[in-house]
Gaussian input, Z-matrix of N, CA and C with variables (Angstrom, degrees):
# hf/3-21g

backbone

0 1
 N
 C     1     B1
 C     2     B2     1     A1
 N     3     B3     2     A2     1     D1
 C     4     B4     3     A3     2     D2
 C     5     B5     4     A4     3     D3
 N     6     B6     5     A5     4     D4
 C     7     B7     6     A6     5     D5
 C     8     B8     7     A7     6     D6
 N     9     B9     8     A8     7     D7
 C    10    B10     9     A9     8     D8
 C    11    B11    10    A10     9     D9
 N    12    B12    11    A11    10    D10
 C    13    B13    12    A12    11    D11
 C    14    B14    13    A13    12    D12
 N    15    B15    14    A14    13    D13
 C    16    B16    15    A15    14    D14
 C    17    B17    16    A16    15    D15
 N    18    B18    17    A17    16    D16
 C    19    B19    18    A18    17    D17
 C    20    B20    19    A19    18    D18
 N    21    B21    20    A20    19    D19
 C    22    B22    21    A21    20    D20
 C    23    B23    22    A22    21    D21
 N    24    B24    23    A23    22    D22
 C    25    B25    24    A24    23    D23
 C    26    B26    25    A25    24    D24
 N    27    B27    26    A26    25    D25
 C    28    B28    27    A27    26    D26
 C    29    B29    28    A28    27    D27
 N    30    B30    29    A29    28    D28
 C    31    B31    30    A30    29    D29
 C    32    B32    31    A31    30    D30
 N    33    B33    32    A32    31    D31
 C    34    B34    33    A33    32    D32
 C    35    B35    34    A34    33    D33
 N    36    B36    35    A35    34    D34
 C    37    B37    36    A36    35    D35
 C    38    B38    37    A37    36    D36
 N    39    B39    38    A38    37    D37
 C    40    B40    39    A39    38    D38
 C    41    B41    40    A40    39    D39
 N    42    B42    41    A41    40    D40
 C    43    B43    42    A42    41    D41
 C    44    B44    43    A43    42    D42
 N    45    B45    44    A44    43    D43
 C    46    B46    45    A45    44    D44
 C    47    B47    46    A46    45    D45
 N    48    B48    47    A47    46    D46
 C    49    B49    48    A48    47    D47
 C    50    B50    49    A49    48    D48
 N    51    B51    50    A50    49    D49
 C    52    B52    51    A51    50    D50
 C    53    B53    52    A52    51    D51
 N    54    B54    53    A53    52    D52
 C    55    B55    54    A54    53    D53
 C    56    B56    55    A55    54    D54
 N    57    B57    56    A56    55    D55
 C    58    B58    57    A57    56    D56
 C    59    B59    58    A58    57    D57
 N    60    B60    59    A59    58    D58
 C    61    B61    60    A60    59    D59
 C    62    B62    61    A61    60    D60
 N    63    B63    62    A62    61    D61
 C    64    B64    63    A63    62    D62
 C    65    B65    64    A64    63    D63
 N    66    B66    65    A65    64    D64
 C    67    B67    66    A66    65    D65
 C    68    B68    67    A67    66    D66
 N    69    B69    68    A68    67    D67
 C    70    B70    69    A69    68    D68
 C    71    B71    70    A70    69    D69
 N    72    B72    71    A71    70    D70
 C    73    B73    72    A72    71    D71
 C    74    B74    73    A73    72    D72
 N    75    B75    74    A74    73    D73
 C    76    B76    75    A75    74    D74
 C    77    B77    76    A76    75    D75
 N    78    B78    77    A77    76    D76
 C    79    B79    78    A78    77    D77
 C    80    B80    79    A79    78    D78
 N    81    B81    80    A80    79    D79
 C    82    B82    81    A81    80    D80
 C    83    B83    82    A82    81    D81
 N    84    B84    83    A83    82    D82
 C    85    B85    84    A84    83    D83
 C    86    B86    85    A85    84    D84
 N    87    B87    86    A86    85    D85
 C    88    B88    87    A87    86    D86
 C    89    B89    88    A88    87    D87
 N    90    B90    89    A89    88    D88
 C    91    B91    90    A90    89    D89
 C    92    B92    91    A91    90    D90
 N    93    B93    92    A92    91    D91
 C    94    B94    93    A93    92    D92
 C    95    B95    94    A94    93    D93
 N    96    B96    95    A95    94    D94
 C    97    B97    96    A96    95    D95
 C    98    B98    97    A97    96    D96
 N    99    B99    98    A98    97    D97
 C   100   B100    99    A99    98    D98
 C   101   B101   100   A100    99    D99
 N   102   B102   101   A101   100   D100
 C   103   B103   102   A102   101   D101
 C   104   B104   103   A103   102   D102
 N   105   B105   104   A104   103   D103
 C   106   B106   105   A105   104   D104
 C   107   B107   106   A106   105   D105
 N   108   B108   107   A107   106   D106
 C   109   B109   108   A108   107   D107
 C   110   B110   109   A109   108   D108
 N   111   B111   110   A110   109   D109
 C   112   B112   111   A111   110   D110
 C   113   B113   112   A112   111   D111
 N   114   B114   113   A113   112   D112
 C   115   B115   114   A114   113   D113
 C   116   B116   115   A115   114   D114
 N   117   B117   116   A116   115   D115
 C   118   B118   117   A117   116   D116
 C   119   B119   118   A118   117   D117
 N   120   B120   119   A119   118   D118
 C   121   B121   120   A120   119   D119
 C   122   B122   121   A121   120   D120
 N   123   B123   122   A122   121   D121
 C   124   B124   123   A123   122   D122
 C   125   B125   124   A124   123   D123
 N   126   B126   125   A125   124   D124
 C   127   B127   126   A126   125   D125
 C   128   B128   127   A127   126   D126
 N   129   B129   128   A128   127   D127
 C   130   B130   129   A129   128   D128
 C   131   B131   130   A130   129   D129
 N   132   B132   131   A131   130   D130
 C   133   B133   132   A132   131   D131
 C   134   B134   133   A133   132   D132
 N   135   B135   134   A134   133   D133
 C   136   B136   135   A135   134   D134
 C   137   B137   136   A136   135   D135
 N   138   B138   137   A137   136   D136
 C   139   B139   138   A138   137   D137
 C   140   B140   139   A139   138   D138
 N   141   B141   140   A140   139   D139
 C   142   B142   141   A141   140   D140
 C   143   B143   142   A142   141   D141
 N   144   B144   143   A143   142   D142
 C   145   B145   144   A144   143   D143
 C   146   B146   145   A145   144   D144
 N   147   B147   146   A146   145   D145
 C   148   B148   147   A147   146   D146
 C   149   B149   148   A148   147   D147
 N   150   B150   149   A149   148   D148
 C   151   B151   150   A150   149   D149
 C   152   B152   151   A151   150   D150
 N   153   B153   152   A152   151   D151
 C   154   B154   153   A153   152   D152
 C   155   B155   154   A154   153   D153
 N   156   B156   155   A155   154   D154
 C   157   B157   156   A156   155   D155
 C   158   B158   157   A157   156   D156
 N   159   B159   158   A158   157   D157
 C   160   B160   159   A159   158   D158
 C   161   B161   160   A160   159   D159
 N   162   B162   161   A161   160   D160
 C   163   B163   162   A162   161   D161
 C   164   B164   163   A163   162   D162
 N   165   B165   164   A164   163   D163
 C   166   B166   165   A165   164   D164
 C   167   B167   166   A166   165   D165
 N   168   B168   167   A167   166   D166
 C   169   B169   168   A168   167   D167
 C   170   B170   169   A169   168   D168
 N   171   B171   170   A170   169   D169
 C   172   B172   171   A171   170   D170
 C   173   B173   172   A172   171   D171
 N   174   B174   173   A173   172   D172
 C   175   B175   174   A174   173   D173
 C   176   B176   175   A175   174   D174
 N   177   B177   176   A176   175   D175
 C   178   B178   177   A177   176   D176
 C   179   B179   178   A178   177   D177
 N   180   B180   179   A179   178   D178
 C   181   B181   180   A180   179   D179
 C   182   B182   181   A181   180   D180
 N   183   B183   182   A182   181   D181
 C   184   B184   183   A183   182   D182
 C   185   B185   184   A184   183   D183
 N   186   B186   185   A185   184   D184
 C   187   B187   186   A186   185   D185
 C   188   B188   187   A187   186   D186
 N   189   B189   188   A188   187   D187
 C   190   B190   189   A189   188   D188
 C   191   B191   190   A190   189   D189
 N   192   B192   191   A191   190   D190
 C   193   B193   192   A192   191   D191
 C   194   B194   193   A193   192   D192
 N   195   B195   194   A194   193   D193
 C   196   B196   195   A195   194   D194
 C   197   B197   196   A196   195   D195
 N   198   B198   197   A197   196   D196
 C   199   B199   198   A198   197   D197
 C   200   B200   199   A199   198   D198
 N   201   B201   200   A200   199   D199
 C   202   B202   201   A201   200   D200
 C   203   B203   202   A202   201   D201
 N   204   B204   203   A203   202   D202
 C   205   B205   204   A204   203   D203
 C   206   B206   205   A205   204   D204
 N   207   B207   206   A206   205   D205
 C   208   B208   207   A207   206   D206
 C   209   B209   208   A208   207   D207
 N   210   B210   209   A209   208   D208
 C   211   B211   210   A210   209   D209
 C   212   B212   211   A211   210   D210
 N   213   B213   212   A212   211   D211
 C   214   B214   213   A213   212   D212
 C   215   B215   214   A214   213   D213
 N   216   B216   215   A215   214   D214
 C   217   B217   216   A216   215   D215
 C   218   B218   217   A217   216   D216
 N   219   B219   218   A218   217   D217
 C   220   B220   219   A219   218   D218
 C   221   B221   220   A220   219   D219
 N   222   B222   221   A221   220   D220
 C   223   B223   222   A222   221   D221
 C   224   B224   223   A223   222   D222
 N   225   B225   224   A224   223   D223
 C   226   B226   225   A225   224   D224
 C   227   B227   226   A226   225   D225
 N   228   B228   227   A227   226   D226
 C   229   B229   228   A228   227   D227
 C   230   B230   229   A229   228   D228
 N   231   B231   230   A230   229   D229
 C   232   B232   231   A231   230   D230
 C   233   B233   232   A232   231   D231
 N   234   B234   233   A233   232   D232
 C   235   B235   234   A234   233   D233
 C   236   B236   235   A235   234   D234
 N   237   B237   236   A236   235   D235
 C   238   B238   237   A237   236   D236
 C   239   B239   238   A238   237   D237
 N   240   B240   239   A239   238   D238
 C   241   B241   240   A240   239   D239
 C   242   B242   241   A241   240   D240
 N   243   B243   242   A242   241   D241
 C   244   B244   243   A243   242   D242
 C   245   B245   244   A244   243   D243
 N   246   B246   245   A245   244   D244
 C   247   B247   246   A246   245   D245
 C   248   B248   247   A247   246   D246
 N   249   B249   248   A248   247   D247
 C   250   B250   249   A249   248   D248
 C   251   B251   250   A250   249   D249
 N   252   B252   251   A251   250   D250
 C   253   B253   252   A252   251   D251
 C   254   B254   253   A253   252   D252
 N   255   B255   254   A254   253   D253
 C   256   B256   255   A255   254   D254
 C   257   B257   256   A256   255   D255
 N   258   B258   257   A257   256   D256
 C   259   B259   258   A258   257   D257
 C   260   B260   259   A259   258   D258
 N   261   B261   260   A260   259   D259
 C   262   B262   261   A261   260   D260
 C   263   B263   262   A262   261   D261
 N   264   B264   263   A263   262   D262
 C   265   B265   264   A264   263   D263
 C   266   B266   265   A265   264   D264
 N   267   B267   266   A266   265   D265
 C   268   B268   267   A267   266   D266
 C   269   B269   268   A268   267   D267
 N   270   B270   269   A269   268   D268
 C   271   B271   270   A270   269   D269
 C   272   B272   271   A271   270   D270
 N   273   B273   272   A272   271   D271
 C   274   B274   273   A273   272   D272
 C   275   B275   274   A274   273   D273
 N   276   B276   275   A275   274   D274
 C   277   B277   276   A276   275   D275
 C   278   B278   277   A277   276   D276
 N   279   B279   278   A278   277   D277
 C   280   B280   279   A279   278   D278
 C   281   B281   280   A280   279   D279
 N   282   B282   281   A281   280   D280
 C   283   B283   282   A282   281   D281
 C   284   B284   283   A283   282   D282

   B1=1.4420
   B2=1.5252
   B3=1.1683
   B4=1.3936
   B5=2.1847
   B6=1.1102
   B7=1.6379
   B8=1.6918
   B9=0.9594
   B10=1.5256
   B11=1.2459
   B12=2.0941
   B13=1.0687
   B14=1.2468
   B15=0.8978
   B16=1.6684
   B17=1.6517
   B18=1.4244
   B19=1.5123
   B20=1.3218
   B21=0.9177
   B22=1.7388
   B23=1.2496
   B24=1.3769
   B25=1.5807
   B26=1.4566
   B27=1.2248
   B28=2.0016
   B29=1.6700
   B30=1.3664
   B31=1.2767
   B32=1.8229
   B33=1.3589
   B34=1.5140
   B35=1.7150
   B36=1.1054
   B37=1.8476
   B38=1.4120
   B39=1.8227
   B40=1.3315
   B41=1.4526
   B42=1.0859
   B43=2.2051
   B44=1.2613
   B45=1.5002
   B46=1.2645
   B47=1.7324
   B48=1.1805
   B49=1.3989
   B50=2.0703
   B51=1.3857
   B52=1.1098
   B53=2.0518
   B54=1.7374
   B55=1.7034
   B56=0.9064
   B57=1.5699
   B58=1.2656
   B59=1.4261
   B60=1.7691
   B61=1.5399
   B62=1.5727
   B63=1.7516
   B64=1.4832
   B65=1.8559
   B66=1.5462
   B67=1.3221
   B68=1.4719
   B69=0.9186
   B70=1.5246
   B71=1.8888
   B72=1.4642
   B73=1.5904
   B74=1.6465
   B75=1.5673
   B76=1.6847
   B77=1.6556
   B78=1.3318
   B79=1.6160
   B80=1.0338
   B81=1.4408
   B82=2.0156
   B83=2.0567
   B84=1.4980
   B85=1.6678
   B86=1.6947
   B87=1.3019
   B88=1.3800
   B89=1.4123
   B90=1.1791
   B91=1.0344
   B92=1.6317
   B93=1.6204
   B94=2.0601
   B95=1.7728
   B96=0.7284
   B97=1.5932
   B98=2.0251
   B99=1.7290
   B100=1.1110
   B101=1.6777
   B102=1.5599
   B103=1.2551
   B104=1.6670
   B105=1.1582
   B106=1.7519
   B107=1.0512
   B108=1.4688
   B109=1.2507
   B110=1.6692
   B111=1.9048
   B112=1.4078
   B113=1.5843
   B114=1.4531
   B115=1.2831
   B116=1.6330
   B117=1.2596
   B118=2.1138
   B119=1.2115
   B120=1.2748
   B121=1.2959
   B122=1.3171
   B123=1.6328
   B124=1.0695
   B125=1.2507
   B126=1.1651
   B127=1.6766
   B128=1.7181
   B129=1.2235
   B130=1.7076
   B131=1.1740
   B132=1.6453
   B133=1.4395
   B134=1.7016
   B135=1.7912
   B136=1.4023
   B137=1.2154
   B138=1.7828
   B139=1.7071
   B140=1.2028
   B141=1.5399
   B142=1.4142
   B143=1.4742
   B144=2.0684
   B145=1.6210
   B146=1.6799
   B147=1.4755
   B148=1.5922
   B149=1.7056
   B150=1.0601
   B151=1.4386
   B152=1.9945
   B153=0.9451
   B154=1.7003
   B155=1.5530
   B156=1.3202
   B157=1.1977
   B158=2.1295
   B159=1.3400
   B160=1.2022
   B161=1.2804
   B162=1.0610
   B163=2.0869
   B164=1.3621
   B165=1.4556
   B166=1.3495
   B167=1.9964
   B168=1.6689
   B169=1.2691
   B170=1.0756
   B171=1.3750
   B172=1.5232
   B173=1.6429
   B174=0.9610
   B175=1.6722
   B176=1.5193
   B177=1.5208
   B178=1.5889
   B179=1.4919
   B180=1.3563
   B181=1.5047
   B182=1.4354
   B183=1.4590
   B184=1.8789
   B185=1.4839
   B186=1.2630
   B187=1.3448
   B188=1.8178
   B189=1.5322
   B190=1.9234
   B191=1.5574
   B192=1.6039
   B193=1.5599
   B194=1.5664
   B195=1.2197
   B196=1.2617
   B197=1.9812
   B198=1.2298
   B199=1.6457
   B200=1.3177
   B201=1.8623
   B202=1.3149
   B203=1.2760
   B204=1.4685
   B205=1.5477
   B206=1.6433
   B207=1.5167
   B208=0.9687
   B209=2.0005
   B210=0.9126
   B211=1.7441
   B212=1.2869
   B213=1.3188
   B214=1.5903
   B215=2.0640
   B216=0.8346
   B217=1.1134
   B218=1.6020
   B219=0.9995
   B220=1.8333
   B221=1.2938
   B222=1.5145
   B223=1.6064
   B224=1.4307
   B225=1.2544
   B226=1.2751
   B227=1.3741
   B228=1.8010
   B229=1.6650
   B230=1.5778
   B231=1.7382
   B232=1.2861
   B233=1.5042
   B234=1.0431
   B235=1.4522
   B236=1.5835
   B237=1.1620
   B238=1.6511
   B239=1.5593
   B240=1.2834
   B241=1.4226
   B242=1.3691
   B243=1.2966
   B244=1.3778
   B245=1.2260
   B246=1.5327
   B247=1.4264
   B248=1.3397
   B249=1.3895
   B250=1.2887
   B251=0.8699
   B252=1.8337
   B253=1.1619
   B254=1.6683
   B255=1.4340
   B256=1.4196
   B257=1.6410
   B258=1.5760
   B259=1.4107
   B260=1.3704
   B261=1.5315
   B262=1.7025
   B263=1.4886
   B264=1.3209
   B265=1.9599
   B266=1.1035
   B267=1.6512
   B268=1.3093
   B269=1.7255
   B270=1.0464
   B271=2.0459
   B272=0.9537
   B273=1.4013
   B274=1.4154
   B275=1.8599
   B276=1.5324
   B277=1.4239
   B278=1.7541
   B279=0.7778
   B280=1.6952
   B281=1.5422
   B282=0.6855
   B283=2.0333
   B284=1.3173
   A1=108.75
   A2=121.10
   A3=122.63
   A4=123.39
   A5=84.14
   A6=96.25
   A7=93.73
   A8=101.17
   A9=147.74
   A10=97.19
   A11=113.12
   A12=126.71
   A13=97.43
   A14=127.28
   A15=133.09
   A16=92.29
   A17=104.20
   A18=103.04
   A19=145.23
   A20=109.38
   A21=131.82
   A22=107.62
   A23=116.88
   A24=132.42
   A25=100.74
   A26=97.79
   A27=120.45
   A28=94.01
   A29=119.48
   A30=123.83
   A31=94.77
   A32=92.60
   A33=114.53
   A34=107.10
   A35=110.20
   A36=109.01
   A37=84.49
   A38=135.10
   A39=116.21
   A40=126.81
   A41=99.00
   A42=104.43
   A43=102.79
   A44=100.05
   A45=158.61
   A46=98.75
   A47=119.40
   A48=130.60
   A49=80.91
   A50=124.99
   A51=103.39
   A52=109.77
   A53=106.04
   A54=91.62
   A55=112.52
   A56=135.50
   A57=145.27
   A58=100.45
   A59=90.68
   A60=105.99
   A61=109.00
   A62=99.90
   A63=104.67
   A64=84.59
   A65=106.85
   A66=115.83
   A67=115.15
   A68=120.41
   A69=117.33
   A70=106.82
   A71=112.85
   A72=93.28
   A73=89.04
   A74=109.83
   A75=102.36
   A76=105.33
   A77=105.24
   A78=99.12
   A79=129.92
   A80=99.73
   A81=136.04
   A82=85.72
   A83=100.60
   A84=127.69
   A85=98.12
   A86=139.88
   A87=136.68
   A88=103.95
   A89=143.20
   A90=172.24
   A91=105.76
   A92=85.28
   A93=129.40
   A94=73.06
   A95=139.34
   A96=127.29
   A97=107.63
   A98=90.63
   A99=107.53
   A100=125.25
   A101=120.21
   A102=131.90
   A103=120.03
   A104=112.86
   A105=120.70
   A106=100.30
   A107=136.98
   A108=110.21
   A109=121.03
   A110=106.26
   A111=93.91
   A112=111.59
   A113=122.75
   A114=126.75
   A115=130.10
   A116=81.85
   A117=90.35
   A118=98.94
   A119=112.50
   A120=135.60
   A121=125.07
   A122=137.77
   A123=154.47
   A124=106.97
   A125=103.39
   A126=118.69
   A127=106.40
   A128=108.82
   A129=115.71
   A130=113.28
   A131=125.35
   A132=123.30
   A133=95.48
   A134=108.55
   A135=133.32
   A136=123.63
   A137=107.38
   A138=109.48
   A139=103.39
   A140=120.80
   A141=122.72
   A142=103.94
   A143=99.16
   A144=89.16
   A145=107.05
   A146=127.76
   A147=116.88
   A148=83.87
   A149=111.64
   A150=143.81
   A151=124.63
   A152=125.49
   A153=137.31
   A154=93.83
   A155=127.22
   A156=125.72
   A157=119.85
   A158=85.74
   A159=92.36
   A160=114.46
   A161=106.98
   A162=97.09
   A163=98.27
   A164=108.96
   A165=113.52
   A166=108.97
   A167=112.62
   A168=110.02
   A169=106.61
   A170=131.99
   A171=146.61
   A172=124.13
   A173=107.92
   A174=112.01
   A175=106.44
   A176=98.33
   A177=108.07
   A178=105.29
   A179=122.38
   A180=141.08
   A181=90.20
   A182=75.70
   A183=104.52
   A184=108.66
   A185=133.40
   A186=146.34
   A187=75.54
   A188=107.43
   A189=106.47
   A190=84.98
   A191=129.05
   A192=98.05
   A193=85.22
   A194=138.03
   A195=99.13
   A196=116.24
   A197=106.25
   A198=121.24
   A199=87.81
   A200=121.01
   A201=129.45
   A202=98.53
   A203=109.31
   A204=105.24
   A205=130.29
   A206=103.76
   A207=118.18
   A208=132.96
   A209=93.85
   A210=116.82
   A211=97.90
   A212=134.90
   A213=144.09
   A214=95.35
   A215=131.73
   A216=128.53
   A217=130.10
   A218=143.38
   A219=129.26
   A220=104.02
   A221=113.71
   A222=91.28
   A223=111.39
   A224=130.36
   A225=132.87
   A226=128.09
   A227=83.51
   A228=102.63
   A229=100.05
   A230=108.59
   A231=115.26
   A232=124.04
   A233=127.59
   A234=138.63
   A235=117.45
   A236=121.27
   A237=116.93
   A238=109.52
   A239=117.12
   A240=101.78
   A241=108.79
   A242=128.95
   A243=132.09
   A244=104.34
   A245=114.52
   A246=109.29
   A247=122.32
   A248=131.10
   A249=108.52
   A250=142.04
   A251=116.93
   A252=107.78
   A253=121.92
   A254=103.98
   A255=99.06
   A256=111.45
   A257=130.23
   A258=107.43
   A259=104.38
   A260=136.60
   A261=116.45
   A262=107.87
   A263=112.35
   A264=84.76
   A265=125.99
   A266=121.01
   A267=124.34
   A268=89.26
   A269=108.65
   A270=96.35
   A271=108.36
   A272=138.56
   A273=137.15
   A274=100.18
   A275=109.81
   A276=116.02
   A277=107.67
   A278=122.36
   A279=126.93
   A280=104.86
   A281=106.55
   A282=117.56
   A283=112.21
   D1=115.79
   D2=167.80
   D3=-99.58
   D4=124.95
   D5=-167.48
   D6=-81.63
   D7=153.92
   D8=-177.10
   D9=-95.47
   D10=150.92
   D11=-172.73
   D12=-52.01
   D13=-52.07
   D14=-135.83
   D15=-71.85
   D16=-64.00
   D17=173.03
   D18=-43.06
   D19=-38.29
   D20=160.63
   D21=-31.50
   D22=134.58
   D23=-178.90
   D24=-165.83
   D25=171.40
   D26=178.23
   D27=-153.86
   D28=120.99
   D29=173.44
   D30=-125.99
   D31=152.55
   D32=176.30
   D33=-123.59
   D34=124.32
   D35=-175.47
   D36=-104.41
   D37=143.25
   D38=120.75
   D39=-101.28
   D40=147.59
   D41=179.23
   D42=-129.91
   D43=110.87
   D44=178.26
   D45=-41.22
   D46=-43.93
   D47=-139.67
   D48=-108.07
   D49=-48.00
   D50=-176.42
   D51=-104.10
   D52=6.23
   D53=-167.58
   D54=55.94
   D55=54.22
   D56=168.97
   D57=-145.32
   D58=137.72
   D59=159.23
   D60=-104.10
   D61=143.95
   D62=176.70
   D63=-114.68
   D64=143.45
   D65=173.29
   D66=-128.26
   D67=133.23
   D68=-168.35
   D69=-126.11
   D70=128.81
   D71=-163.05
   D72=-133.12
   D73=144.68
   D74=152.22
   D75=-129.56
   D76=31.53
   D77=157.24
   D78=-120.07
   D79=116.51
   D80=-172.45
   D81=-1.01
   D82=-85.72
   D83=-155.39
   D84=-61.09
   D85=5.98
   D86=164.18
   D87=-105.73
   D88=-45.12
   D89=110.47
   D90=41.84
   D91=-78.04
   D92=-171.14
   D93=-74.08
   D94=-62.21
   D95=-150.79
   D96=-65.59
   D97=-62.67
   D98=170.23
   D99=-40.64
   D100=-42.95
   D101=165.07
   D102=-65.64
   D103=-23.64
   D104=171.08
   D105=-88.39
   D106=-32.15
   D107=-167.00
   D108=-63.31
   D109=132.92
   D110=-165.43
   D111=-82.70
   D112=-2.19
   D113=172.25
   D114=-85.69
   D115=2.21
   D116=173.67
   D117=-109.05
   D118=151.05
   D119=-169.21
   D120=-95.57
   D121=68.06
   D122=-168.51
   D123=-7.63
   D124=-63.68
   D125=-164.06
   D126=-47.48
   D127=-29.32
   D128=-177.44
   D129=-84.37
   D130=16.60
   D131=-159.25
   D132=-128.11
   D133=106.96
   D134=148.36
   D135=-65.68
   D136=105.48
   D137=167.08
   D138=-72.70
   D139=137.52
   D140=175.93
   D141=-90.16
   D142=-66.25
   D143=177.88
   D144=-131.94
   D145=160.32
   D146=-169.54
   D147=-129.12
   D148=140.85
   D149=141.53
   D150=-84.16
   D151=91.86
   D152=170.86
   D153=73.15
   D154=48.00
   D155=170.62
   D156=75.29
   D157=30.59
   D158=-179.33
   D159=-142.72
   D160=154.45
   D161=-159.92
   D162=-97.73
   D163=137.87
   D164=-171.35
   D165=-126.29
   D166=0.68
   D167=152.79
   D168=-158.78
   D169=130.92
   D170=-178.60
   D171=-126.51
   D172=157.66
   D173=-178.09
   D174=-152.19
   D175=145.95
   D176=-174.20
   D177=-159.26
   D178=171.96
   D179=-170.48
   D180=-122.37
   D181=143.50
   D182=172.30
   D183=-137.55
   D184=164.23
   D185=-160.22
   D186=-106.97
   D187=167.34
   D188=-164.65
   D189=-99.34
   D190=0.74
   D191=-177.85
   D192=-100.88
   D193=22.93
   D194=164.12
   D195=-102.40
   D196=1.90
   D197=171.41
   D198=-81.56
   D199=116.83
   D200=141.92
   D201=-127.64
   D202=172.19
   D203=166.12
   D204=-51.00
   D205=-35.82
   D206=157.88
   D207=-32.80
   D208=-17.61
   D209=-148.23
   D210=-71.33
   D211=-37.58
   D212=-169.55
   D213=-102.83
   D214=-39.92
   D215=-175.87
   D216=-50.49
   D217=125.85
   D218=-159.48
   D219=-105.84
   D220=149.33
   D221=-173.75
   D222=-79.27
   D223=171.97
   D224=153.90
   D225=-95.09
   D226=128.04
   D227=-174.51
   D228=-95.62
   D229=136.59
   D230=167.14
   D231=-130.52
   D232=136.18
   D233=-166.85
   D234=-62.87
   D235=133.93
   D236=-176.70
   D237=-51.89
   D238=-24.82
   D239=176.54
   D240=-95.74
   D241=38.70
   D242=166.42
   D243=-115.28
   D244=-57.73
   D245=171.76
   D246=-50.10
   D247=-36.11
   D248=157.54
   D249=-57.00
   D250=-36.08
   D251=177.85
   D252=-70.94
   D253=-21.94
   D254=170.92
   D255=-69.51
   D256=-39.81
   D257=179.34
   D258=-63.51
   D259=-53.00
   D260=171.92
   D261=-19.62
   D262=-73.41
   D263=-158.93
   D264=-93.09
   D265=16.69
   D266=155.52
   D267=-69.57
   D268=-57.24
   D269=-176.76
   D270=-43.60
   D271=-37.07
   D272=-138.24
   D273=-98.69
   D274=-41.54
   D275=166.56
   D276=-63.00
   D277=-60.08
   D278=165.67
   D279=-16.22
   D280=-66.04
   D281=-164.99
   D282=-80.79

């Protein structure tokens, strides 16, 4: 089953009683994020419904330290020739 703009949501439950978040998503790009992430634990991840072999709403538990703001954010990868150029002009302000 594939949802429609309109339909599309990402909800976050917390319960109090276990310090767990239950998250339930039907948007594609939370989804794709949520499934790479290498710190969630596959095994805890309910397909609700799939469209052409691809899951199009899922839900899973998280322990509450792993919700920070941080949590949606990707890290940033930078190229050796960036990092240099950034230590150059930290040198370059230095002098």
């Amino acid at each position: 089953m594939k949802y429609s703009k309109e339909e599309q949501e990402t909800n976050f439950i917390y319960e109090a009683a276990t310090d767990q978040w239950t998250i339930y998503s039907s948007v594609p790009s939370h989804i794709k994020s949520f499934m790479k992430n290498p710190i969630l634990n596959k095994e805890n991840f309910k397909v609700l419904t799939e469209h052409e072999g691809k899951p199009t709403g899922i839900e899973f538990k998280v322990e509450n330290a792993f919700v920070t703001k941080n949590f949606f954010k990707k890290k940033r990868t930078i190229s050796e020739e960036h990092k240099q150029a950034l230590r150059k002009g930290r040198l370059e302000k230095r002098a």
